[in-house]
N, C-alpha and C positions, 0 to 999 in steps of 0.2 A: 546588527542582524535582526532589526525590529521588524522589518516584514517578510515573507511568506517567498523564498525561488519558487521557479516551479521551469527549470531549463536544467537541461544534463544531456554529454552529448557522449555516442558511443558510435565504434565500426564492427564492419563484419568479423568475423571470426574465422581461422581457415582453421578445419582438419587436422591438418598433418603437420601445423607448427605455427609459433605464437602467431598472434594477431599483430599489425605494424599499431604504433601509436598514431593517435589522431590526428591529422593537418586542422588548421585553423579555422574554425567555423564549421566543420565538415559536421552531417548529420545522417542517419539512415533514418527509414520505414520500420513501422512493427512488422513487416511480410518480409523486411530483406534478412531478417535471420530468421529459421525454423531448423526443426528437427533433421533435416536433410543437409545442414551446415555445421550441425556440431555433433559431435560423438554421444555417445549415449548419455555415458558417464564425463560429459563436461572434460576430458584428459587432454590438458595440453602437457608437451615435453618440457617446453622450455619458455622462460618470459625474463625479457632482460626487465630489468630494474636497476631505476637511476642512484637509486642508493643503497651498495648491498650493504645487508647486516648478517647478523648471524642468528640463526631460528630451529628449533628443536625439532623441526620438520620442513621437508621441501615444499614449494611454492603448490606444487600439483595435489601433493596430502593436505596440504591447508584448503584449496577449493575443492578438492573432494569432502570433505567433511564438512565446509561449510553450505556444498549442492546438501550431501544427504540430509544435515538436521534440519534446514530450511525449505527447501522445493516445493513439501505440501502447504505450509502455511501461507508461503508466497503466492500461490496458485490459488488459494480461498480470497486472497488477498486483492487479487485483480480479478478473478471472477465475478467479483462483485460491481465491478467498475468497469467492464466489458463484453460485449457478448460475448458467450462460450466460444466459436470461431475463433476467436483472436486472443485466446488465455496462451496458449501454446507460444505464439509469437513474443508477446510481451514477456513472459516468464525466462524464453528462450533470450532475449535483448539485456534483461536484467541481468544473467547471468554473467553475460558477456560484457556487459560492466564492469561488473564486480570482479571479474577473473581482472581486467586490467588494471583495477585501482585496487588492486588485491591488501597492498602496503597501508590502506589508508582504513579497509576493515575495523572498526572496534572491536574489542572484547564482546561485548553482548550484539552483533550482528544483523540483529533480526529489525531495527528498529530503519539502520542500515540500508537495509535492504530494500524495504516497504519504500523509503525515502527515493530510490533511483528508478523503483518502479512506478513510481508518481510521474518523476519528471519524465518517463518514456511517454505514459498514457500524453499526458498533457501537453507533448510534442507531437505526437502524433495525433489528437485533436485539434489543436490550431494548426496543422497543415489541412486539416480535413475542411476546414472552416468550420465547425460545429454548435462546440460550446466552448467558454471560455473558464469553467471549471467542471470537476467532475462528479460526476451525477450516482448516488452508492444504492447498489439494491439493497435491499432488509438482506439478513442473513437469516436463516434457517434458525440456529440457535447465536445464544448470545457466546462471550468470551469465556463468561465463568459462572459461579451462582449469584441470586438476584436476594440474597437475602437480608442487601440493603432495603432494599424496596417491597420489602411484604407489606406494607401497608399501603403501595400504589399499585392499582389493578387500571389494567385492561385490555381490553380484548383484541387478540390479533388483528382483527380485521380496522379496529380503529387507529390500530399503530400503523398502520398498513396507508390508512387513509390518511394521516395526520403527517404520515414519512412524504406523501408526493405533493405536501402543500410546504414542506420546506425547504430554502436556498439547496442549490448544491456545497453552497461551501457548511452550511450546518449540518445539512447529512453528513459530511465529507468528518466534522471535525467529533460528531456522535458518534461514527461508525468506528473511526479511530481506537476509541475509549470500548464503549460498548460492543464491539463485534471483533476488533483488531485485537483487544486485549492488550492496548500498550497503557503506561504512564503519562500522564500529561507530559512531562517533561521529555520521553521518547517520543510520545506523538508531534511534541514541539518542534522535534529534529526532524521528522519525516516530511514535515510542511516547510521547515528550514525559517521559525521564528525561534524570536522569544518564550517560554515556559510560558512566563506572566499574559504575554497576549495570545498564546492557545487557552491558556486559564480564561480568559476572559470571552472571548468567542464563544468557548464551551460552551460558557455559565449563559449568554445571549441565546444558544442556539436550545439550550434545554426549558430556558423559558420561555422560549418561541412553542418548541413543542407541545407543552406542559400547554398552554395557552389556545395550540389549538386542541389537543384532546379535549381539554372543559367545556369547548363550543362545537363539537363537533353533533350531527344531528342523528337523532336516536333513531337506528337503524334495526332496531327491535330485541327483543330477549336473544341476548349473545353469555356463550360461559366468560368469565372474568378470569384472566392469568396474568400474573406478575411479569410486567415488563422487565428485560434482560437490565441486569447491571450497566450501569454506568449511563442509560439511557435520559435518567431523568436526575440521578443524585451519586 
């Protein structure tokens, strides 16, 4: 699993009872599922599964709790990676994912999740013909506090400039860390490598950064703020 999926495949969703499983090959659009195709609260009755076990709650309380603890994160999560028009759809695809490969959920979810929402965007870009990775806005704030990096300063506006001079795949794999608030090792899963070659990427994509903020051209007396964690170290 030394390189990077970036393919996952899902169907619509009906209302008033499960979803059929997938025929082979079969794919949808981020617009063939929205809000107008599934219930508010994500409630299906009923989902066969090919292997029953036995679970301290039903199928529909398991993705009810796992829509409610997750929803907002996963919405900051594509937000970033598509215009606001198309958060709703993607958000809405993922779910319905996840509702059918419900058995295969981990314990911690969330890294999970981010993962299936990857392979939607990125299916739905190469139908589009676009790009062949995905491109991360800055985020607003960081994941967590930066008090790794009190002793690297700078200024919005040069992180800002220094963010559209690099790869989508170094934004992609900064934003992970820095904005997403995952572990190397969960962000590893969400791109579907190795730890060791997200480790490495990383480390490539922060010294790219790092490399261009030192040469970037002085754009005059700017306030100096501590770049978000995970960004440079």
């Amino acid at each position: 699993m030394g390189r990077c999926r970036d393919s996952s495949g899902s169907t619509p969703i009906h209302p008033t009872g499960p979803p059929p499983r997938p025929r082979s090959g079969a794919t949808i659009g981020i617009m063939d599922v929205t809000r107008a195709h599934l219930p508010e609260t994500y409630r299906v009755r009923a989902r066969p599964s090919p292997t029953p076990r036995w679970s301290p709650m039903s199928d529909e309380e398991r993705f009810n709790r796992l829509y409610a603890a997750h929803r907002a994160d996963l919405e900051r999560f594509v937000y970033r990676r598509v215009p606001p028009s198309h958060v709703e759809d993607v958000v809405a695809e993922t779910f319905l994912t996840a509702w059918r490969r419900l058995d295969d959920a981990p314990a911690e979810p969330r890294p999970w999740l981010f993962g299936i929402a990857r392979n939607v965007l990125l299916r739905s870009i190469r139908t589009a013909g676009r790009w062949n990775s995905l491109q991360v806005r800055l985020a607003a704030e960081p994941a967590g506090p930066s008090e790794e990096l009190a002793g690297t300063v700078a200024t919005r506006t040069d992180l800002t400039r220094a963010w559209a001079r690099l790869t989508p795949g170094e934004q992609e794999v900064l934003a992970l860390v820095a904005w997403d608030g995952l572990s190397p090792k969960e962000a590893a899963g969400v791109l579907g490598c190795q730890t060791g070659t997200f480790r490495m990427r990383l480390l490539r994509a922060r010294r790219h950064l790092l490399h261009l903020l030192e040469r970037l051209p002085d754009p005059g007396p700017l306030r100096a703020e501590p770049l978000p964690k995970g960004v440079l170290s």
